[in-house]
C-alpha positions as CSV (number, residue, x, y, z in Angstrom):
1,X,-72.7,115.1,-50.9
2,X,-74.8,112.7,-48.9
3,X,-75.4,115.6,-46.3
4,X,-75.8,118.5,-49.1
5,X,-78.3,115.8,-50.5
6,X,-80.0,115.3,-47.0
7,X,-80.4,119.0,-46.2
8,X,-81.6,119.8,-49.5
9,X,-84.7,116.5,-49.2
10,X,-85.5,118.0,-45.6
11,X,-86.0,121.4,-47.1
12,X,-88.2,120.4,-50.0
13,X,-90.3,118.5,-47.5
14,X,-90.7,121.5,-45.2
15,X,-91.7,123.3,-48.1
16,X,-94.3,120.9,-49.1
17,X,-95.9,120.6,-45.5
18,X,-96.0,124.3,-45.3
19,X,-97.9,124.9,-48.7
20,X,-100.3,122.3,-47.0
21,X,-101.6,125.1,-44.4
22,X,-104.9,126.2,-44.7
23,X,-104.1,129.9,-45.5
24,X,-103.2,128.3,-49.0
25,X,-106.1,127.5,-49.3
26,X,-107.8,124.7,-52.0
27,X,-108.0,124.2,-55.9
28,X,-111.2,123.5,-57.2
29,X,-112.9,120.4,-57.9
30,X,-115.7,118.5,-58.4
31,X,-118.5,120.4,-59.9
32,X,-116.7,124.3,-59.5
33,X,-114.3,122.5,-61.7
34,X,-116.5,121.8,-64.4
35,X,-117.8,125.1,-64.3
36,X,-114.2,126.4,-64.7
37,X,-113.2,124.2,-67.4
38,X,-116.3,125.5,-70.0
39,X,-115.4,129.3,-68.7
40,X,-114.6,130.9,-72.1
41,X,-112.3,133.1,-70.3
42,X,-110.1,129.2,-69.1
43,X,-108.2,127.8,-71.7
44,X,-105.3,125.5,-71.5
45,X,-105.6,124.9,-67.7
46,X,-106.1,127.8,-66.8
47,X,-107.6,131.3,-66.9
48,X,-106.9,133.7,-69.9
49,X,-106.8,137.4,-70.2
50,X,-108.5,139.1,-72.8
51,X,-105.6,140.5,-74.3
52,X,-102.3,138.6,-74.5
53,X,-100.6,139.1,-71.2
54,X,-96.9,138.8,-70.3
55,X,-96.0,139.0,-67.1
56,X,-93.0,141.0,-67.8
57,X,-92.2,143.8,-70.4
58,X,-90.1,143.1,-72.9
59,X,-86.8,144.8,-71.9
60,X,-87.1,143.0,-68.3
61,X,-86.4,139.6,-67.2
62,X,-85.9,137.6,-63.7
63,X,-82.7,138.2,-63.4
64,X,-82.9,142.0,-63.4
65,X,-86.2,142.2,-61.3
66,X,-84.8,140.2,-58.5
67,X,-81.8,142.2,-58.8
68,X,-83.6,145.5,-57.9
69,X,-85.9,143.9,-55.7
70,X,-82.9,143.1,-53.4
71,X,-80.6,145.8,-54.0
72,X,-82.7,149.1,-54.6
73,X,-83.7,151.3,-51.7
74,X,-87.3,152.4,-51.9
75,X,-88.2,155.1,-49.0
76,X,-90.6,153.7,-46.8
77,X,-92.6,156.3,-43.8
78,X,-89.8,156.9,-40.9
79,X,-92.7,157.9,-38.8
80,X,-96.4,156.6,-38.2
81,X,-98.7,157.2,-40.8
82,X,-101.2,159.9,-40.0
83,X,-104.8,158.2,-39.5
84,X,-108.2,159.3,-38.8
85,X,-110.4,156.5,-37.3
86,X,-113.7,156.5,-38.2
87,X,-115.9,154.5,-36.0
88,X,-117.7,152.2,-38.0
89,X,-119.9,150.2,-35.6
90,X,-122.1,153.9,-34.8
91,X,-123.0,154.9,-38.2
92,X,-125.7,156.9,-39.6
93,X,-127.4,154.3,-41.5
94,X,-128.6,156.7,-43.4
95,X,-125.0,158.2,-44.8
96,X,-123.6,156.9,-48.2
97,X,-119.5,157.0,-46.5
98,X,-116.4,155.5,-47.9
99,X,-113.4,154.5,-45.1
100,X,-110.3,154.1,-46.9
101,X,-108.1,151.1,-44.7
102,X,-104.9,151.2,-46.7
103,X,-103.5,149.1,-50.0
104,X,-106.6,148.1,-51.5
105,X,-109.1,147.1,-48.1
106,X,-112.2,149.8,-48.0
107,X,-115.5,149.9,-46.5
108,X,-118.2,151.6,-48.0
109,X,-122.0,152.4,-46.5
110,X,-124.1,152.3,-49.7
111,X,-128.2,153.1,-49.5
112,X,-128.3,151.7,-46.0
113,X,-126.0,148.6,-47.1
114,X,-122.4,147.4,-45.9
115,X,-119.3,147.1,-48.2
116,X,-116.1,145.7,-47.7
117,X,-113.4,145.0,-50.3
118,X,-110.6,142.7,-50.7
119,X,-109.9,143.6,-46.3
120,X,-106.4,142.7,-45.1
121,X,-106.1,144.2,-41.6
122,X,-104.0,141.0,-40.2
123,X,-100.9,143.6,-40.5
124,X,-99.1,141.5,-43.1
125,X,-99.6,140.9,-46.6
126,X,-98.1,137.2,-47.1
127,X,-98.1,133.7,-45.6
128,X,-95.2,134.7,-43.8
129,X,-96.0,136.8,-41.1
130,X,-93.0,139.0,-40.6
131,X,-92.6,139.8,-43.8
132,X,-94.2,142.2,-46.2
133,X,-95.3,144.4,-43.0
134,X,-97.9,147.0,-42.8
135,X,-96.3,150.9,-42.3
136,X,-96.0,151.8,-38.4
137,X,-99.3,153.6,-37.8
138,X,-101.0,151.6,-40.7
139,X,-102.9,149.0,-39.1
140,X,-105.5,150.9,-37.4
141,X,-108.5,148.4,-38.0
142,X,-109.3,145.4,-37.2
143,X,-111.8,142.7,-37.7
144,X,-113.4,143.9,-34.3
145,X,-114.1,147.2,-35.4
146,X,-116.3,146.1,-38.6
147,X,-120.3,146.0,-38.3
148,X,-121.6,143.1,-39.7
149,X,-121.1,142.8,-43.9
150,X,-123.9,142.9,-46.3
151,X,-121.5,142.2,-49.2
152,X,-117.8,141.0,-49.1
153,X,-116.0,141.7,-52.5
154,X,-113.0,139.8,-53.1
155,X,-111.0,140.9,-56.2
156,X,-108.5,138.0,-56.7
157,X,-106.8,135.7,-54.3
158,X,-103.4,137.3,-54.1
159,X,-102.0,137.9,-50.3
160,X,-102.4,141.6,-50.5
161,X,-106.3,140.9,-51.3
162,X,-107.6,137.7,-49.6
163,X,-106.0,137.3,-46.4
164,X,-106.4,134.1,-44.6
165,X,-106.8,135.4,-41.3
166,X,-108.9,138.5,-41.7
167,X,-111.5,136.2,-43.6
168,X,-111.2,133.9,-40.6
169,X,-112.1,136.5,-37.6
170,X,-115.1,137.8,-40.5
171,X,-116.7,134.8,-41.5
172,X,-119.6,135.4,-39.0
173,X,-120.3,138.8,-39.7
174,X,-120.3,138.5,-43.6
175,X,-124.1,137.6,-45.1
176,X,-122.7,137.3,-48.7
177,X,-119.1,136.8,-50.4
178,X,-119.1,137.9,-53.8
179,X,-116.2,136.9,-56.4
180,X,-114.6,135.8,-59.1
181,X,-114.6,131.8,-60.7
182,X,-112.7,129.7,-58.9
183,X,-112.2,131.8,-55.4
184,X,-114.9,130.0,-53.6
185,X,-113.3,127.3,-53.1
186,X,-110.7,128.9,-50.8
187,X,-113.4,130.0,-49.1
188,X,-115.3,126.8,-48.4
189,X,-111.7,125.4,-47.3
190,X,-111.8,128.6,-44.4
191,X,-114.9,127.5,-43.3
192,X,-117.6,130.1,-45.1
193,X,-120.8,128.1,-45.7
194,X,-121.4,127.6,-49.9
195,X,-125.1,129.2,-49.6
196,X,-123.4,133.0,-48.6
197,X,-120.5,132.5,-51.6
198,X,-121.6,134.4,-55.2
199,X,-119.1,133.2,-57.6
200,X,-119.2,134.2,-61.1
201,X,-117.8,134.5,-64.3
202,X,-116.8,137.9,-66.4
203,X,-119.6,139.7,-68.1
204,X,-122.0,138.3,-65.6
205,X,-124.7,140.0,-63.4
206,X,-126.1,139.1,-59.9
207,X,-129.2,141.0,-59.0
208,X,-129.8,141.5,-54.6
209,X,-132.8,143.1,-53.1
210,X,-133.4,146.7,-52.4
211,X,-132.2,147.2,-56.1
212,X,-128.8,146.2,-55.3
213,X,-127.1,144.8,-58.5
214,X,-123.5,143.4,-59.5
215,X,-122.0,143.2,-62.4
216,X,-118.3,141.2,-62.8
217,X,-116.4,142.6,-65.2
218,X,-112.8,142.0,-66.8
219,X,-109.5,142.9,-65.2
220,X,-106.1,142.7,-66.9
221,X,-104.1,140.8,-63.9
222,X,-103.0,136.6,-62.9
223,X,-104.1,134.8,-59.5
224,X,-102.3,132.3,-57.4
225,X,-101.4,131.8,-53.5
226,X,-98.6,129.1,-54.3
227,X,-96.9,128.0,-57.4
228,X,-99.4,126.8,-60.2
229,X,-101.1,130.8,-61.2
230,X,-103.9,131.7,-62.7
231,X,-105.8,128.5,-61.4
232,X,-108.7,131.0,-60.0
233,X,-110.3,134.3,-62.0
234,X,-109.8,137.9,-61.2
235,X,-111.5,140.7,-61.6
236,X,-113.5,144.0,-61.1
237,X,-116.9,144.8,-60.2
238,X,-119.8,147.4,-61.0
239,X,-122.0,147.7,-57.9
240,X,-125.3,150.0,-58.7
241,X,-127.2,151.3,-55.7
242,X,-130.5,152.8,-56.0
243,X,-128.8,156.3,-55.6
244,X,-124.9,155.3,-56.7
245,X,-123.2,153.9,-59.7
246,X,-118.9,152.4,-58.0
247,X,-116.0,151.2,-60.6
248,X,-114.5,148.4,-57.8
249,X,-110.9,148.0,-60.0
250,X,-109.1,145.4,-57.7
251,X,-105.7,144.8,-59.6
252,X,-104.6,145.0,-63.5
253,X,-102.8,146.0,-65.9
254,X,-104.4,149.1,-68.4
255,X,-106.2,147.8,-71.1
256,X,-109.9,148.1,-73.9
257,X,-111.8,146.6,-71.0
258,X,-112.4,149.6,-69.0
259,X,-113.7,151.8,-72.2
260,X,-115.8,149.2,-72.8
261,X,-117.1,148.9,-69.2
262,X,-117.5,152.8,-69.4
263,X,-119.3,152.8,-72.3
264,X,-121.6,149.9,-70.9
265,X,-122.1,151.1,-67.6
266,X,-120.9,154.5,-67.3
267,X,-120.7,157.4,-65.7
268,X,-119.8,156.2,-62.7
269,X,-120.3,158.2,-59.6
270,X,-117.0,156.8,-58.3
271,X,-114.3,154.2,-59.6
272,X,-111.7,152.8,-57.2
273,X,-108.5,151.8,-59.1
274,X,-104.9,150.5,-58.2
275,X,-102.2,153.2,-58.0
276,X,-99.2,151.6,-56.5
277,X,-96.7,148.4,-56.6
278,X,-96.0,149.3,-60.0
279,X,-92.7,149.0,-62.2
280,X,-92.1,149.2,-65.6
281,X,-90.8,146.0,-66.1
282,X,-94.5,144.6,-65.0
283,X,-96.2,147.3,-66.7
284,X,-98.8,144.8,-68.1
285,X,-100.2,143.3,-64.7
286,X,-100.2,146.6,-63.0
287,X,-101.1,150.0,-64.3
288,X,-98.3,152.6,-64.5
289,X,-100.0,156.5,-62.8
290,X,-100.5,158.1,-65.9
291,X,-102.6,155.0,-67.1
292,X,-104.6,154.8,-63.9
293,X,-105.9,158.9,-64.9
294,X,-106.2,157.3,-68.7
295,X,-108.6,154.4,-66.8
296,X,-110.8,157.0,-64.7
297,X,-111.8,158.9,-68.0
298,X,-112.3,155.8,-70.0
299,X,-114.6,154.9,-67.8
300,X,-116.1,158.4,-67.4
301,X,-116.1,158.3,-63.9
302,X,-116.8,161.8,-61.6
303,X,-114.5,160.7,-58.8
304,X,-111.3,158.7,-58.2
305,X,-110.1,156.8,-55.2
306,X,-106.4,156.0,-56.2
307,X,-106.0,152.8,-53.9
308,X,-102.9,149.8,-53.7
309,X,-100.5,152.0,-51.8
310,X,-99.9,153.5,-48.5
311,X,-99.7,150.2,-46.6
312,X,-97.2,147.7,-47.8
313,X,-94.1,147.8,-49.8
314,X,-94.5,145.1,-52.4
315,X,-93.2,148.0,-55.7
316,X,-89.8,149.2,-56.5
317,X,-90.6,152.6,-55.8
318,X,-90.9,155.2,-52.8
319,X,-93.9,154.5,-50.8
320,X,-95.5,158.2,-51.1
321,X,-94.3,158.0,-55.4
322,X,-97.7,156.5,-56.2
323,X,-99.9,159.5,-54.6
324,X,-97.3,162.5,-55.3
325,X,-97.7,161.3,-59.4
326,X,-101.4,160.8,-59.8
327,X,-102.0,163.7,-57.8
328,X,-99.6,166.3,-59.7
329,X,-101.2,167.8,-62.0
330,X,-104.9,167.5,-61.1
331,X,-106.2,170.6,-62.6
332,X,-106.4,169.0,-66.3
333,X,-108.6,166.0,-65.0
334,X,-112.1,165.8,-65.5
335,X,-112.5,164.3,-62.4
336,X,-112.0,164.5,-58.9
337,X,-109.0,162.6,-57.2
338,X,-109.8,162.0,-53.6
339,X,-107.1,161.2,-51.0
340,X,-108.3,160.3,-48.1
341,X,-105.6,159.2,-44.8
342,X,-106.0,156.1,-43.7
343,X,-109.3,155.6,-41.3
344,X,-111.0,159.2,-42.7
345,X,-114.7,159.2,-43.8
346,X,-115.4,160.1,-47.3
347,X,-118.7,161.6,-47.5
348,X,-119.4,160.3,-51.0
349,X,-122.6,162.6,-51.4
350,X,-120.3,165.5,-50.8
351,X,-118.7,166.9,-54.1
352,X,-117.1,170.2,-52.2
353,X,-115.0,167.7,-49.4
354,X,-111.4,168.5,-48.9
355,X,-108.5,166.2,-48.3
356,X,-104.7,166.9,-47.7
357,X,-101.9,165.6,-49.4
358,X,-101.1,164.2,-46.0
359,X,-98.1,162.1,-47.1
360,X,-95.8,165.0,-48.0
361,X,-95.6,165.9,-44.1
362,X,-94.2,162.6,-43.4
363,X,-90.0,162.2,-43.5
C-alpha cells in the first residue's frame, strides 16, 4: 500500500511539474481578465457557445469513445504524402496565392500582404512530441521557409492550432497576431510583445491599413491546452482585401452562425473550413462532410478549401475518408472544391485551376 501510495504521489507530482512548461502556456489575469469576465459570450467561468453545446452526441459516452480510439484501426498513408513545395520567400508580390501546409496551417499572399493561419509545422500536434505525428512526407515546411508575417491568425489554442514551438521560431517575423479573447495571454507567456497581439471578442471588427479589415466571428467549438476548457475563446474570421472577400473557419461544429455570417458578409470569394477528425459521437464540436458542403453554401461562398486533414490522425476514420466524401459528388455544388497537395500554389485569381485527387494514388 505504502509503495502503491508512493508511486501514485510521485506521478501526480510529475504531472503537475510538466503542465508547468511553457508550451502550456498561461490563463489570463489582471486586466485581460476583466475583459473576459464582461464578454457576453463568458458566462459561469468560462466561455459559452451560442447554441447549447455538448461535447458528445447523445448516443455516445467516454467509455465507448475511448474504446474505439484504442481499438479501431483507421488507415493511415503507407507511403510519403505527395507534395509540391512552393517557395515562399521568392514571391511575386504582386500574386494573390494560397499554400496549403496540411491539417489546418496555410499561407496566403493577399493584395501584396502575408497570411498565415493557425501554422503547426513542429511535426507533432501535442505536448508530447512523439505522439500525434505528422504523415511521412507531411512536414515539408518549416519556420525557415516563411517570409516575414503581416498577419498571424490564430483560431483557438488547441495543439493542432497553436503550437508552442512553431510560434517560438516565428515570433520575429510576425508584425501582428490576431485572435480570439483570452489567447494573448499564451502569447505574452511565449515571449510576443502585447503591442503586435489583436485580441478580440465575437462580432467585433479591426480595421488595418491598405483597406485591410477583420472581422471575428462565431465558431461552434471549446478551447483548452490542459485540463480546465474553455478558459480562452475560439473562433473564425472574415478578412476583406481590397480585391478579396476569405471565410477563415478554424474548428466547429455546424450551426445558424455561418448563415448569418453569409448573409452579413457574403459572398465570399473563398471560405476555408474543417473537413476531418470528425466522428459521430462529437458531431457537435466538429462538422460531419456533408455539413461542411451545407456550411460553404450558407455562407454563399464561390470556392472551398476543405482543410483539418491530411496531416495528423487525431479522428476515427481513414486518413484520405475526409477528402474522398466531400469531394464525391461535386457536380451538384455551387461551388468550387479545391484540393490542393500539400506545398502546391493555389492561384486564387484563377477560377479554371486544376487539382488531382492526389490521395487516391497513395496505398
Amino acid at each position: 500500500m505504502i509503495i502503491t501510495l508512493s508511486t501514485l504521489l510521485i506521478l501526480s507530482l510529475g504531472v503537475i511539474l510538466f503542465m508547468q512548461m511553457p508550451m502550456f502556456g498561461k490563463q489570463a489575469s489582471g486586466n485581460r481578465l476583466s475583459i473576459i469576465k464582461v464578454s457576453p459570450n463568458y458566462k459561469n467561468g468560462e466561455f459559452q457557445n451560442i447554441s447549447p453545446t455538448s461535447m458528445l452526441s447523445e448516443d455516445a459516452s467516454y467509455w465507448s469513445m475511448t474504446k474505439e480510439y484504442f481499438f479501431k484501426k483507421v488507415k493511415e498513408p503507407e507511403s510519403n504524402l505527395p507534395t509540391k513545395k512552393t517557395n515562399l520567400l521568392k514571391l511575386d508580390p504582386s500574386e494573390n496565392i494560397l499554400v496549403w501546409m496540411g491539417h489546418s496551417s496555410y499561407f496566403m499572399q493577399l493584395d501584396g500582404k502575408t497570411i498565415l493561419v493557425d501554422p503547426v509545422l513542429s511535426g507533432s500536434a501535442s505536448p508530447l512530441w512523439f505522439s500525434i505525428e505528422a504523415f511521412a512526407g507531411s512536414d515539408i515546411y518549416n519556420p525557415d521557409d516563411l517570409p516575414t508575417i503581416d498577419y498571424l491568425f490564430i483560431t483557438h489554442d488547441h495543439w493542432d492550432h497553436m503550437d508552442y514551438k512553431t510560434l517560438g521560431q516565428l515570433q520575429s517575423k510576425i508584425k501582428k497576431v490576431i485572435c480570439p479573447l483570452g489567447n494573448g495571454s499564451h502569447l505574452e507567456h511565449w515571449g510576443f510583445h502585447k503591442s503586435v497581439i489583436f485580441e478580440e471578442d465575437w462580432n467585433k471588427t479591426l480595421l488595418f491599413d491598405n483597406n485591410f479589415t477583420v472581422h471575428i466571428t462565431p465558431a461552434r467549438h471549446f478551447s483548452g491546452r490542459g485540463f480546465k476548457r474553455n478558459q480562452t475563446l475560439w473562433a473564425s474570421f472574415v478578412l476583406c482585401t481590397p480585391s478579396a472577400k476569405v471565410f477563415i473557419g478554424g474548428d466547429g461544429g455546424y450551426d445558424t452562425h455561418f448563415a448569418e455570417i453569409g448573409n452579413k458578409y457574403g459572398p465570399f470569394d473563398l471560405a476555408i473550413l474543417e473537413n476531418g477528425q470528425y466522428d459521430k459521437s462529437w458531431k457537435y464540436i466538429h462538422m460531419m462532410p456533408h455539413e461542411v458542403l451545407k456550411a460553404t453554401s450558407d455562407l454563399k461562398a464561390k470556392a472551398l478549401l476543405p482543410v483539418h486533414s491530411g496531416k495528423f490522425t487525431l479522428g476515427n476514420h481513414n486518413w484520405d475518408e475526409p477528402l474522398n466524401k466531400i469531394t464525391q459528388n461535386q457536380a451538384k455544388n455551387s461551388f468550387r472544391i479545391l484540393t490542393p497537395q500539400i506545398g502546391e500554389q493555389v492561384n486564387l485569381n484563377d477560377s479554371t485551376q486544376q487539382f488531382t485527387q492526389w490521395w487516391k494514388e497513395i496505398k
